[in-house]
KOLTI-938474 format. One line per field, with one value per residue (C-alpha): residue number from 1; residue in three letters; x, y, z. Coordinates in Angstrom, 1 decimal. Last residue first. Layout:
BEGIN
num NUM, ...
residuo Ala, ...
u X, ...
v Y, ...
w Z, ...
//
This chain:
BEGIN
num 488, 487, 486, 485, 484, 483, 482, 481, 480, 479, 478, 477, 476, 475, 474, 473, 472, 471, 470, 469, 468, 467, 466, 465, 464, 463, 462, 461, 460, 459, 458, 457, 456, 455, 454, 453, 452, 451, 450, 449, 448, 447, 446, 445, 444, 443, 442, 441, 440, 439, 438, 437, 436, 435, 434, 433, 432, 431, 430, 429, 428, 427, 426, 425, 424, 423, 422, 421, 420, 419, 418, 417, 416, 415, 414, 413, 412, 411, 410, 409, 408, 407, 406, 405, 404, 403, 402, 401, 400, 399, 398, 397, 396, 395, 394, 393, 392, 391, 390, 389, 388, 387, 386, 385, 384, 383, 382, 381, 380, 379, 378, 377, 376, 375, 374, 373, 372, 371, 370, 369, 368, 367, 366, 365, 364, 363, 362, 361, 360, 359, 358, 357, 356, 355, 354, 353, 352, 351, 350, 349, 348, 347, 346, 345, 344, 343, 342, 341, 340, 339, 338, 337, 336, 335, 334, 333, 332, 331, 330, 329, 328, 327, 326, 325, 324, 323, 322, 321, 320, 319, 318, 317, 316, 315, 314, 313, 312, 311, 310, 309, 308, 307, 306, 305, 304, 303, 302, 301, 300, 299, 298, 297, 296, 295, 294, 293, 292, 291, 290, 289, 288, 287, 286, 285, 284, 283, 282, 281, 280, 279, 278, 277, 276, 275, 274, 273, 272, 271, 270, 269, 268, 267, 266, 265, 264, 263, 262, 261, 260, 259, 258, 257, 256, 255, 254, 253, 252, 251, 250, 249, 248, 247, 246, 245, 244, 243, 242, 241, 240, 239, 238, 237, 236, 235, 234, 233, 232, 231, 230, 229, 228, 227, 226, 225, 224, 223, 222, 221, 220, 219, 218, 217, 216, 215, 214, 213, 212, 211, 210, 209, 208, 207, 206, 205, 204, 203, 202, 201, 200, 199, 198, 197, 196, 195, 194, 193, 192, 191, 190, 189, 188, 187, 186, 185, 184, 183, 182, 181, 180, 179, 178, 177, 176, 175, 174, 173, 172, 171, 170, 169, 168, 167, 166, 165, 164, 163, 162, 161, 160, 159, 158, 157, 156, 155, 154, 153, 152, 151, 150, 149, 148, 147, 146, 145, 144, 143, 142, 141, 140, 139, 138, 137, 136, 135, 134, 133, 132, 131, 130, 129, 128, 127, 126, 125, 124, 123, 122, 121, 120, 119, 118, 117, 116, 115, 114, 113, 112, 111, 110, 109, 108, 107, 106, 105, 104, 103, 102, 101, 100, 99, 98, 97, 96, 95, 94, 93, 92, 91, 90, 89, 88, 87, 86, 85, 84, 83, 82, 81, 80, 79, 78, 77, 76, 75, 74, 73, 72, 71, 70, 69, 68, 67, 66, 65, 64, 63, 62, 61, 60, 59, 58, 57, 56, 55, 54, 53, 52, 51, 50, 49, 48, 47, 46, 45, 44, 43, 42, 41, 40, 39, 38, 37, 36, 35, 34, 33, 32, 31, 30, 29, 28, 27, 26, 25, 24, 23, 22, 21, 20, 19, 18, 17, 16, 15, 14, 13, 12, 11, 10, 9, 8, 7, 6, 5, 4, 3, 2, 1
residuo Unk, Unk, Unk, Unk, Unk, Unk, Unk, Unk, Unk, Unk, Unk, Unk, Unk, Unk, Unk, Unk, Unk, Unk, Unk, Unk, Unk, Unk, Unk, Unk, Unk, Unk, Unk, Unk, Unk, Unk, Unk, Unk, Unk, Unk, Unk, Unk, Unk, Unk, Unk, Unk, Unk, Unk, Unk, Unk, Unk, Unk, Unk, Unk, Unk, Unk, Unk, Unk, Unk, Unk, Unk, Unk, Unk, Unk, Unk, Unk, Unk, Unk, Unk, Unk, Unk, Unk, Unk, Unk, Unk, Unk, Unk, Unk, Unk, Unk, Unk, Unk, Unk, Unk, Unk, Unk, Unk, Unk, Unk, Unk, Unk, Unk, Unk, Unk, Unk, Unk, Unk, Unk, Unk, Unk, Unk, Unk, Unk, Unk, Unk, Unk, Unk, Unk, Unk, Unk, Unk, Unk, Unk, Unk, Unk, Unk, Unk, Unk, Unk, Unk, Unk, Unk, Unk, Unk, Unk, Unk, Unk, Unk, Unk, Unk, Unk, Unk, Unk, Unk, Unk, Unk, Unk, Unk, Unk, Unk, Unk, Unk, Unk, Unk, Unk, Unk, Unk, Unk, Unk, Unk, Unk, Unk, Unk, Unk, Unk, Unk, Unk, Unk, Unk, Unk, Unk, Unk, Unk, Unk, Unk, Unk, Unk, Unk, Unk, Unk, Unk, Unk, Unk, Unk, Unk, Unk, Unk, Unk, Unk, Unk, Unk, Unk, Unk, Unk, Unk, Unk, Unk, Unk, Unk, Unk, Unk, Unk, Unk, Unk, Unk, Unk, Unk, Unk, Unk, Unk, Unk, Unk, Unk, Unk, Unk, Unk, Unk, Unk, Unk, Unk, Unk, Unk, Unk, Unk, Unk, Unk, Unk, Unk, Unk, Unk, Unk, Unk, Unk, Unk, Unk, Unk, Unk, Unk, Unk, Unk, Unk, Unk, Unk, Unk, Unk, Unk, Unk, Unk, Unk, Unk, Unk, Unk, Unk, Unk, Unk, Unk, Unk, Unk, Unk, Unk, Unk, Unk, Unk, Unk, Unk, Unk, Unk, Unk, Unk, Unk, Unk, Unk, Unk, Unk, Unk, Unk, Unk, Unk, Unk, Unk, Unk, Unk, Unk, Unk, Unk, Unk, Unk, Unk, Unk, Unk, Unk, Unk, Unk, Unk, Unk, Unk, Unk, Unk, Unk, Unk, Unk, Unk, Unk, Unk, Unk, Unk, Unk, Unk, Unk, Unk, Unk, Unk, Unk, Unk, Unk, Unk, Unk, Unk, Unk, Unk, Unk, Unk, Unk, Unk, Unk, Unk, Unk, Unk, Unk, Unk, Unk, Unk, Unk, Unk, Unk, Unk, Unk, Unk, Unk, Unk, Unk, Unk, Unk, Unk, Unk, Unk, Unk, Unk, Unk, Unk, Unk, Unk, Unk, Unk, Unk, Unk, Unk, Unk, Unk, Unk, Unk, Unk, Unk, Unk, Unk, Unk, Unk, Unk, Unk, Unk, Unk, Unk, Unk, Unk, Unk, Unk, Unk, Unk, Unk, Unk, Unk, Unk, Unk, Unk, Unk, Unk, Unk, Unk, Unk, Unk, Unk, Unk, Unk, Unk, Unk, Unk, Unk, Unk, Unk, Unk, Unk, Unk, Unk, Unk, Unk, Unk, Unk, Unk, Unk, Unk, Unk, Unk, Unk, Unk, Unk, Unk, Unk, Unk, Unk, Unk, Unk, Unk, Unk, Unk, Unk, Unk, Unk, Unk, Unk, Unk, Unk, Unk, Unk, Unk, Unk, Unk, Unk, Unk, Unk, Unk, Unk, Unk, Unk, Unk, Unk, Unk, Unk, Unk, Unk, Unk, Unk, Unk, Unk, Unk, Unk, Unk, Unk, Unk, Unk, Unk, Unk, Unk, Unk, Unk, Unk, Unk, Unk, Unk, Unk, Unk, Unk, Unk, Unk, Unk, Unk, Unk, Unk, Unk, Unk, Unk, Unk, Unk, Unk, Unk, Unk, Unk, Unk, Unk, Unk, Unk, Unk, Unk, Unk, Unk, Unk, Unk, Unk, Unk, Unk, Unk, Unk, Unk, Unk, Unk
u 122.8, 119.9, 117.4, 114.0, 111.1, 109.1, 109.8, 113.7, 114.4, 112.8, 115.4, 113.0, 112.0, 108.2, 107.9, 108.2, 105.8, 103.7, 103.5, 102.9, 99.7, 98.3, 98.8, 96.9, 94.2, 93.7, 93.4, 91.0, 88.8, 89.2, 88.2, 85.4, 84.3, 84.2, 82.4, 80.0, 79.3, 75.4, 74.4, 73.4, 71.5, 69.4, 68.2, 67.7, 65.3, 63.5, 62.7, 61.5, 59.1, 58.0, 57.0, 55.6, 53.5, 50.6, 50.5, 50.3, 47.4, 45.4, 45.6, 44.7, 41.7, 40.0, 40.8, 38.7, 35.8, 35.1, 35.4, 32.9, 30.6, 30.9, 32.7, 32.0, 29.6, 31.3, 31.8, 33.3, 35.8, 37.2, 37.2, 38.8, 41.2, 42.2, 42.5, 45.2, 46.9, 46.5, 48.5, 50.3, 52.9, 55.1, 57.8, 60.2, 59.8, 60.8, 64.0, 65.0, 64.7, 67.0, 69.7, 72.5, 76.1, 76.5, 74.3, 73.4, 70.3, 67.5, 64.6, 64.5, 63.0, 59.8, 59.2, 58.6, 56.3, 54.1, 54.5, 53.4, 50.4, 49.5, 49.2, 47.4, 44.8, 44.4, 43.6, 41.4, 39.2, 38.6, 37.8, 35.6, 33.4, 33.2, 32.8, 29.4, 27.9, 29.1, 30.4, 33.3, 34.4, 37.6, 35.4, 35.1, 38.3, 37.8, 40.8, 40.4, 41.8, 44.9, 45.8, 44.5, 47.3, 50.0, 48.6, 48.6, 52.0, 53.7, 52.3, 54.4, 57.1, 57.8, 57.7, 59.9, 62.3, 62.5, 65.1, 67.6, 67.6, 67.3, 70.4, 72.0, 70.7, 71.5, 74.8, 72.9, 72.2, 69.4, 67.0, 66.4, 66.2, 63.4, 61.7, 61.4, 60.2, 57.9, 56.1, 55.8, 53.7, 51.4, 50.3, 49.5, 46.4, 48.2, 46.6, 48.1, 52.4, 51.5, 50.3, 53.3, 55.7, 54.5, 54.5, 58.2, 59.6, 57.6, 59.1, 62.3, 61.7, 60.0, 63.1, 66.2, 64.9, 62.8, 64.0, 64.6, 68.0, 68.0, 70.9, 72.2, 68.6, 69.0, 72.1, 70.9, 68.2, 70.2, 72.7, 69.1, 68.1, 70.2, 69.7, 65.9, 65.6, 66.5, 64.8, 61.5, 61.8, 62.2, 59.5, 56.8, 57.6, 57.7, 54.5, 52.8, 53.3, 52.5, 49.1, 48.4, 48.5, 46.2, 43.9, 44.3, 44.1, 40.4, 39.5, 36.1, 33.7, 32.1, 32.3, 33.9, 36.3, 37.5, 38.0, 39.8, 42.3, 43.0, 43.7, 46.2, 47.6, 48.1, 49.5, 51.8, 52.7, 53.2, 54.9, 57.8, 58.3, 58.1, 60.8, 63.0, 62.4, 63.2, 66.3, 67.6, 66.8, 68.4, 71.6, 71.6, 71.1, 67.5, 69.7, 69.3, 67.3, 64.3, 64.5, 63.9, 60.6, 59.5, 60.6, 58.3, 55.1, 55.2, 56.2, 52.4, 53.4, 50.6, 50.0, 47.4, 44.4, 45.1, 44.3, 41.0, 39.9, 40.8, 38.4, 35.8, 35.9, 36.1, 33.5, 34.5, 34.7, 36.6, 39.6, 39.4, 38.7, 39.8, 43.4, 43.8, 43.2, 45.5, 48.4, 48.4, 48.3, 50.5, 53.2, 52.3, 52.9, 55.7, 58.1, 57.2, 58.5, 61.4, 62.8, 62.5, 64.6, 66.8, 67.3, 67.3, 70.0, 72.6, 70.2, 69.1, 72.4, 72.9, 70.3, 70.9, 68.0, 68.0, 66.3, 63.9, 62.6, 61.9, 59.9, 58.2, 57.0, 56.1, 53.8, 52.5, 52.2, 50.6, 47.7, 47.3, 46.6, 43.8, 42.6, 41.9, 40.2, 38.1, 37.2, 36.2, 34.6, 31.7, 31.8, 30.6, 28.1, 26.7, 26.4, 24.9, 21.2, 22.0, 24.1, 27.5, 27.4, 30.9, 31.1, 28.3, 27.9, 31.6, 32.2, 29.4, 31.7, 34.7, 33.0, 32.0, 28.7, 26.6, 28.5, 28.1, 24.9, 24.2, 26.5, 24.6, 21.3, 23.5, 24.6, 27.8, 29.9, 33.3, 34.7, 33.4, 35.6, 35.7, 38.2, 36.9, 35.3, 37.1, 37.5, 37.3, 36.0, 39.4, 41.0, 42.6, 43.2, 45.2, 47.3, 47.7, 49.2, 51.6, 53.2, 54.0, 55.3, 57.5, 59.3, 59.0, 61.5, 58.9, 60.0, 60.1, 56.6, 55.1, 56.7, 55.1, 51.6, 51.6, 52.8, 50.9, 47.8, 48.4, 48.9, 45.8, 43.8, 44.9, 44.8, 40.7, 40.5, 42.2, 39.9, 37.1, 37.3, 38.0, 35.0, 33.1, 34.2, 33.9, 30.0, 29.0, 30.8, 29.1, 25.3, 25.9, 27.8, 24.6, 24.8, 25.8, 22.2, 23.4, 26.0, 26.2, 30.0, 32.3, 35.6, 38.7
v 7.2, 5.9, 3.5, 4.6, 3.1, 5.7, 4.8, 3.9, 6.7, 8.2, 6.2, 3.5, 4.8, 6.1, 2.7, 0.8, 3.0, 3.0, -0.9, -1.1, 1.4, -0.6, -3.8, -1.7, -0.8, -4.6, -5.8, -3.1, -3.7, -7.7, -7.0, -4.5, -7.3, -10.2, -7.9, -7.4, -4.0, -3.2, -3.0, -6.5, -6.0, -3.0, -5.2, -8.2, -6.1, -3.7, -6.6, -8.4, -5.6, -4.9, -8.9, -8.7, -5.7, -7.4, -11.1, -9.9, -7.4, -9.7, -12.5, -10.9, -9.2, -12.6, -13.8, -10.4, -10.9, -14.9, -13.3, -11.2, -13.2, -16.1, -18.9, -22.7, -23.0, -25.9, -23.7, -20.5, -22.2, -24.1, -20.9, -19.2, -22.1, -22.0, -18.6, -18.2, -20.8, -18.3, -15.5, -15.8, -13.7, -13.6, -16.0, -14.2, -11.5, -13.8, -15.0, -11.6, -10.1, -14.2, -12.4, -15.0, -13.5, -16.7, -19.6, -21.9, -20.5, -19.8, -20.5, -16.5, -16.0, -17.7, -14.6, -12.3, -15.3, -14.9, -10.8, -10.7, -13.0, -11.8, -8.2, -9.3, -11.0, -7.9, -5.6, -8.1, -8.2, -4.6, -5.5, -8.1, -5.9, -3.1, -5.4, -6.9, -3.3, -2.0, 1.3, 0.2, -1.1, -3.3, -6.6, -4.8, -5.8, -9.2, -10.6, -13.4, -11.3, -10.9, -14.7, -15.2, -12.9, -14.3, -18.0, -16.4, -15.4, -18.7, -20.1, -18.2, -17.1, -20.4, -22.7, -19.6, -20.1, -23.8, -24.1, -22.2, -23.9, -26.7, -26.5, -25.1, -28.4, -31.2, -32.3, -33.4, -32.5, -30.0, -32.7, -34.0, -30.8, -29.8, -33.2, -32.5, -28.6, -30.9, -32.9, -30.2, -28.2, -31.3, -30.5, -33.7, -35.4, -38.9, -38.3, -34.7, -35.5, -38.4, -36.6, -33.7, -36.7, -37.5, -33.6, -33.1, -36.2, -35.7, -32.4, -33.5, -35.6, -32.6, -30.1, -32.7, -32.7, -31.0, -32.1, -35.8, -37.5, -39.2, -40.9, -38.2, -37.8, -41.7, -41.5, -38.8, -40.6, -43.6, -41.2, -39.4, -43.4, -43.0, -39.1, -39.7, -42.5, -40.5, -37.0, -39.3, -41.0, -38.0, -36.4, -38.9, -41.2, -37.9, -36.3, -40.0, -40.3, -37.3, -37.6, -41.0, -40.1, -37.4, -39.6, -42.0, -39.1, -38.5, -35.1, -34.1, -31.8, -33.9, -31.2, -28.7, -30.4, -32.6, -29.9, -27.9, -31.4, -31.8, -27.8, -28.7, -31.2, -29.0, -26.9, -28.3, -29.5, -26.4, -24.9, -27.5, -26.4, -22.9, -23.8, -25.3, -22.3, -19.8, -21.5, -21.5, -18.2, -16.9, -18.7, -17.6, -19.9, -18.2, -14.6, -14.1, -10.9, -12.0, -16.0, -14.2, -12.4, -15.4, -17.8, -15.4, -15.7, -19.4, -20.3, -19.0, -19.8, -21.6, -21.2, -17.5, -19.7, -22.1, -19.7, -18.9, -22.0, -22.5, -19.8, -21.2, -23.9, -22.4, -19.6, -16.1, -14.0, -11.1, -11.1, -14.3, -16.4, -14.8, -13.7, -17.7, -18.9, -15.7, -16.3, -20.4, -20.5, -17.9, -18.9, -22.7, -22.4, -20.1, -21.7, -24.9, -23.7, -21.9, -24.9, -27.4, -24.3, -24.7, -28.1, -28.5, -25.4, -28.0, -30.8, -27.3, -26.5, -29.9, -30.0, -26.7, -24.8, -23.4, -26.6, -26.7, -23.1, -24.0, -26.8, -24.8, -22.2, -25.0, -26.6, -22.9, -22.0, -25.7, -24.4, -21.4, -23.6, -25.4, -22.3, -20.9, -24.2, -23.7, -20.4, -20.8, -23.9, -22.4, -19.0, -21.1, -23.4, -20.2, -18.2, -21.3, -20.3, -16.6, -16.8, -15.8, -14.8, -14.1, -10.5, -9.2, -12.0, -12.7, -8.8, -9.4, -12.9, -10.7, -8.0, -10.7, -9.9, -11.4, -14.6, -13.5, -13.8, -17.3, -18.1, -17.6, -19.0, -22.4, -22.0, -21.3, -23.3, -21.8, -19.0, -18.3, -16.7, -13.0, -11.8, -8.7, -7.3, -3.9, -3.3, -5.6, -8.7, -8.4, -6.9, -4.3, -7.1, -9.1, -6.0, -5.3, -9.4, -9.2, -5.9, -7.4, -10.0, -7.5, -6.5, -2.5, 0.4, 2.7, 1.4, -2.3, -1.8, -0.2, -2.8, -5.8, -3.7, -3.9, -7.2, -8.9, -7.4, -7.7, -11.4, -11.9, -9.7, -11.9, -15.2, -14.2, -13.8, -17.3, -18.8, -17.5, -18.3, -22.0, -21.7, -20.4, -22.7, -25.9, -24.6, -26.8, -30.0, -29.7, -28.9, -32.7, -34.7, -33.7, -30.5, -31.2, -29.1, -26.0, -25.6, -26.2, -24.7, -26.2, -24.5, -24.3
w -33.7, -31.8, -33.7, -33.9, -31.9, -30.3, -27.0, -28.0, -29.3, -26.4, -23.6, -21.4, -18.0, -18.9, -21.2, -17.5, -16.1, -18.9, -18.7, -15.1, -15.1, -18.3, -16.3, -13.2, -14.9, -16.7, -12.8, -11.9, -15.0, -13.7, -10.8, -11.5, -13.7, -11.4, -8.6, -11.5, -13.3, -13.6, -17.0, -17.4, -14.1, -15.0, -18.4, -16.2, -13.0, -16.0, -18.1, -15.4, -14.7, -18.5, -18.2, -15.2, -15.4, -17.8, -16.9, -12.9, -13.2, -15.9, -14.2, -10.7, -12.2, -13.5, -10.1, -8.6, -10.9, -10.1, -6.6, -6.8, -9.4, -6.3, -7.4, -6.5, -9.9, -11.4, -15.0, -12.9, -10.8, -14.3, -15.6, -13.1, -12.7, -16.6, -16.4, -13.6, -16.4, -19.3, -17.6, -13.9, -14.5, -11.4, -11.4, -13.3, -10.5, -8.0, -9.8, -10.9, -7.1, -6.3, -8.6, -8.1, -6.8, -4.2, -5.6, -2.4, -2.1, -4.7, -2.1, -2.1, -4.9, -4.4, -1.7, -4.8, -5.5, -2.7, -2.9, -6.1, -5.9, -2.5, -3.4, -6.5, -4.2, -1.6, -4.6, -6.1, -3.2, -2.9, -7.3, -6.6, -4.6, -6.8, -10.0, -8.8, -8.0, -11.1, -11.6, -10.5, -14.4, -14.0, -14.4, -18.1, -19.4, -20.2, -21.2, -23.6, -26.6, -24.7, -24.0, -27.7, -28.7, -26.8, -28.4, -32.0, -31.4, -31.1, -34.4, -37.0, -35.6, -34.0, -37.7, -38.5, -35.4, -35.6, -38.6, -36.4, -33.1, -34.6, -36.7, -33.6, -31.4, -34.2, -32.4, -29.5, -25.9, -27.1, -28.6, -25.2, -23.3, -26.6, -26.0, -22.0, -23.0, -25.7, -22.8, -20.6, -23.1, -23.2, -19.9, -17.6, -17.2, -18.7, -22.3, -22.7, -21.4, -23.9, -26.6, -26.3, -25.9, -29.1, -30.6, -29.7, -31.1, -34.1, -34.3, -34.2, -37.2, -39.0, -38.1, -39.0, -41.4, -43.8, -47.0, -47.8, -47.5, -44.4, -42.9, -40.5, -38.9, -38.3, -36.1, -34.6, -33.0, -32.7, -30.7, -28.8, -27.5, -23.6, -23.6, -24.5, -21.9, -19.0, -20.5, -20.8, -17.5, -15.2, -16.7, -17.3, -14.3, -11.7, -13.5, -13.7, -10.1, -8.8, -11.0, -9.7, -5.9, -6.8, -8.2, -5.3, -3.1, -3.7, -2.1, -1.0, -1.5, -4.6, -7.0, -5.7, -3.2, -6.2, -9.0, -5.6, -5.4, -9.3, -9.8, -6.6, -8.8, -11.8, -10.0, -8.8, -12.4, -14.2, -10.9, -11.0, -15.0, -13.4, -11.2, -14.0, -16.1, -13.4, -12.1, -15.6, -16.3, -12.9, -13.7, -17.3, -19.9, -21.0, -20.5, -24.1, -23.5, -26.0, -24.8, -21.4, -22.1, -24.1, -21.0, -18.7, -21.0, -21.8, -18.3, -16.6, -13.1, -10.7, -7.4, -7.1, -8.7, -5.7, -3.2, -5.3, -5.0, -1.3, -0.1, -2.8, -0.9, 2.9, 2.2, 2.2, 5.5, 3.6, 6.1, 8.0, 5.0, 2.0, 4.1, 4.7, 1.5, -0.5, 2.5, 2.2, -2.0, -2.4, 0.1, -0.6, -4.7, -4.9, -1.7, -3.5, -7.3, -5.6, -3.1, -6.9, -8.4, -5.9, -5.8, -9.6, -10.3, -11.2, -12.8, -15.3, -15.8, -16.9, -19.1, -20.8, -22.6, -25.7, -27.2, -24.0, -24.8, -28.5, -27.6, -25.2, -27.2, -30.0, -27.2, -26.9, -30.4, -30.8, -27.7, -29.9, -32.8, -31.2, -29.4, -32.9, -34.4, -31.5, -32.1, -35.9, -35.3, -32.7, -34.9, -38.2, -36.1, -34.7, -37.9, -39.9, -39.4, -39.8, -43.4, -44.0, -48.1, -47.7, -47.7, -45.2, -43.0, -43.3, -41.6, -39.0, -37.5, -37.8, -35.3, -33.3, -31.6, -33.0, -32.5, -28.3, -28.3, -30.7, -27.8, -24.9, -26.5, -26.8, -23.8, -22.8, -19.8, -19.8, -22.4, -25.7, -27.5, -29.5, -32.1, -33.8, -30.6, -31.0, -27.6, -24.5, -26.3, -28.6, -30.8, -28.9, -25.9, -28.5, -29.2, -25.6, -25.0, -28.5, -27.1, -24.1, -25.7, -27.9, -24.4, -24.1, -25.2, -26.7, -30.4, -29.2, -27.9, -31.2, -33.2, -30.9, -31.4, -35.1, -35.2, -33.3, -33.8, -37.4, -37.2, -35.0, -37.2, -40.3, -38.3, -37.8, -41.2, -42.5, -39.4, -40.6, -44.9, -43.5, -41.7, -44.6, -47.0, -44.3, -44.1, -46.8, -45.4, -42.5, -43.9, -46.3, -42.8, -41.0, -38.6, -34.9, -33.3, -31.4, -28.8, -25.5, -24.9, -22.7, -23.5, -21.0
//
């Protein structure tokens, strides 16, 4: 989240001058982050590691944390502030010195460059989620909704009850930004799990489904508990008629959108089949995607929740392979900027003890990343009802909390409610739980796929004992006739 008090707006004449060296910023800055990406996501495949995982160290290499070539402003900056941290942008230095970058327009330059970054990470994300709803199935999802609906509320009030609780009684911290930090622990970051499961095709699998579906759930929980502790810290009260609204729109939005999208998807289809131009049925579908993206946005939703319900649309038609298949470039090429951007927003130096601000946040980190893991590994268990499902899977698919934990940190940090300690000891959580889950679940789906089922030791037992019958039965037969010549 970006409030930044920047300089002066320039007149229309000083904008339009700089839009050479903006646009010469954000072609540089995609170069690192395509790099980045790539260069690390290779080195993690080759050590046996999930390429997202890859995609979140390379963006901490360029980042803040090391070689400060990508660098955001995060919360409220001052204008002072970010003059600051300009400087300090590797890339920023690099345009000074080949593109004629000059000191009076270094701000405005570095202000547009990073937000026209986070713009297109957000549309890697809403094309993330496109592409997870398209490989996702409905009516697997319906199946697995009452469990998934028990793991999405067993993951936000076990978290969120345990991490308020133990802040209070255990580190004597105030009751708001007690309940702050308990609701920082709710939320599921989906982009980051779904990637990890899209890789091991196991998106359709029970224990995908139920994932996805509860971290759908989780999206929008948490989104109205972020509602309730934006309330308490600014007026220190809640309004329920605001939150009353937001349950409503998030039950309207969702359950309306897939109901009417199955009902209008044969006109739907009925017009992709008519046109002749190139780019369809990907631009169409897209358009799909990107309104209900708007309107999931303008109703204090998420937008990514509006294309995952386009994406379940889209998938119950005849145009879901060709989808599937014309997506993936439009995917590789946006989706990794926002993993990226995730790692190059992780500041690495609240894990320095040496100082007095990090010591403390970091004793209470400890207990809040024990909390996270455990709360969710809990999650798990609310998958009942599905004899042979991996609930361990489950809870460690929910894990990763990633750029939504941020989102409440920063949205603690701008109103003020969080100490530095435990502004430190959130920021610690995120990264903790975004970096080991992914390897983790990777571990837990990899080491089940090898693991024989009860259905397959059956069925190898079964095909045993055929091949046992049959040599019994060639065993009696005469050996011209075993090795098929006539006798005489």
């Amino acid at each position: 989240m970006l409030a930044v008090e920047a300089a002066a707006p320039l007149e229309p004449e000083g904008a339009a001058n700089l839009l050479p060296l903006i646009l010469a910023a954000v072609l540089m800055a995609l170069v690192v982050i395509y790099l980045a990406s790539r260069i690390a996501g290779e080195i993690a495949v080759r050590l046996g590691f999930p390429p997202v995982l890859g995609e979140l160290l390379g963006g901490v290499a360029v980042g803040a944390s090391a070689l400060g070539l990508l660098v955001f402003p995060e919360g409220q900056v001052s204008g002072q502030e970010l003059h600051t941290l300009a400087q300090s942008s590797a890339l920023m230095q690099f345009l000074q010195a080949t593109a004629g970058l000059d000191e009076g327009s270094l701000v405005q330059v570095f202000s547009s460059q990073s937000q026209i970054i986070d713009i297109l990470s957000e549309i890697g994300v809403i094309i993330l989620l496109f592409e997870i709803g398209l490989e996702s199935d409905l009516a697997e999802l319906l199946r697995v909704g009452p469990q998934a609906a028990a793991v999405a509320v067993i993951g936000v009030a076990v978290p969120f009850l345990a991490g308020t609780l133990g802040l209070l009684y255990l580190f004597h911290v105030p009751v708001i930004p007690a309940v702050f930090a308990g609701a920082a622990l709710t939320a599921t970051s989906i982009g980051i799990t779904a990637r990890v499961l899209a890789e091991l095709q196991k998106l359709t699998s029970p224990e995908g489904q139920v994932i996805i579906g509860a971290a759908v759930l989780d999206d929008v929980l948490g989104i109205i508990i972020l509602a309730v502790v934006a309330g308490l810290a600014k007026n220190g009260e809640v309004n329920l008629s605001d939150i009353g609204i937001i349950i409503l729109s998030a039950i309207v939005f969702l359950v309306g959108s897939i109901v009417l999208g199955r009902l209008l998807s044969p006109y739907f289809v009925a017009l992709l089949n008519s046109l002749k131009t190139r780019g369809n049925p990907l631009l169409p579908a897209l358009v799909l995607a990107f309104l209900l993206a708007y309107v999931g946005q303008i109703i204090h939703l998420e937008a990514i929740l509006g294309a995952f319900a386009a994406g379940l649309i889209l998938a119950e038609t005849e145009k879901r392979q060709e989808l599937e298949e014309q997506i993936k470039p439009i995917s590789d090429l946006l989706v990794p900027i926002f993993f990226v951007c995730v790692g190059a927003k992780t500041n690495l130096a609240v894990l320095n003890p040496t100082l007095p601000v990090n010591r403390e946040g970091l004793i209470i980190a400890v207990f809040l990343i024990g909390v996270a893991i455990v709360g969710k590994l809990a999650a798990g268990l609310g998958a009942f009802g599905k004899p042979g499902i991996n609930r361990y899977a489950i809870g460690v698919g929910m894990i990763p909390r990633g750029e939504v934990g941020l989102v409440f940190a920063g949205v603690g940090a701008a109103s003020g409610v969080l100490s530095d300690a435990l502004d430190v000891s959130i920021i610690v959580m995120v990264i903790a739980t975004t970096f080991v889950a992914p390897l983790w679940l990777r571990g837990v789906l990899i080491g089940e796929a090898n693991s024989p089922s009860l259905l397959d030791l059956q069925a190898e037992a079964s095909e045993q004992e055929r091949k046992g019958g049959a040599d019994e039965t060639a065993s009696s037969l005469p050996d011209s006739e075993r090795v098929g010549i006539p006798e005489g």
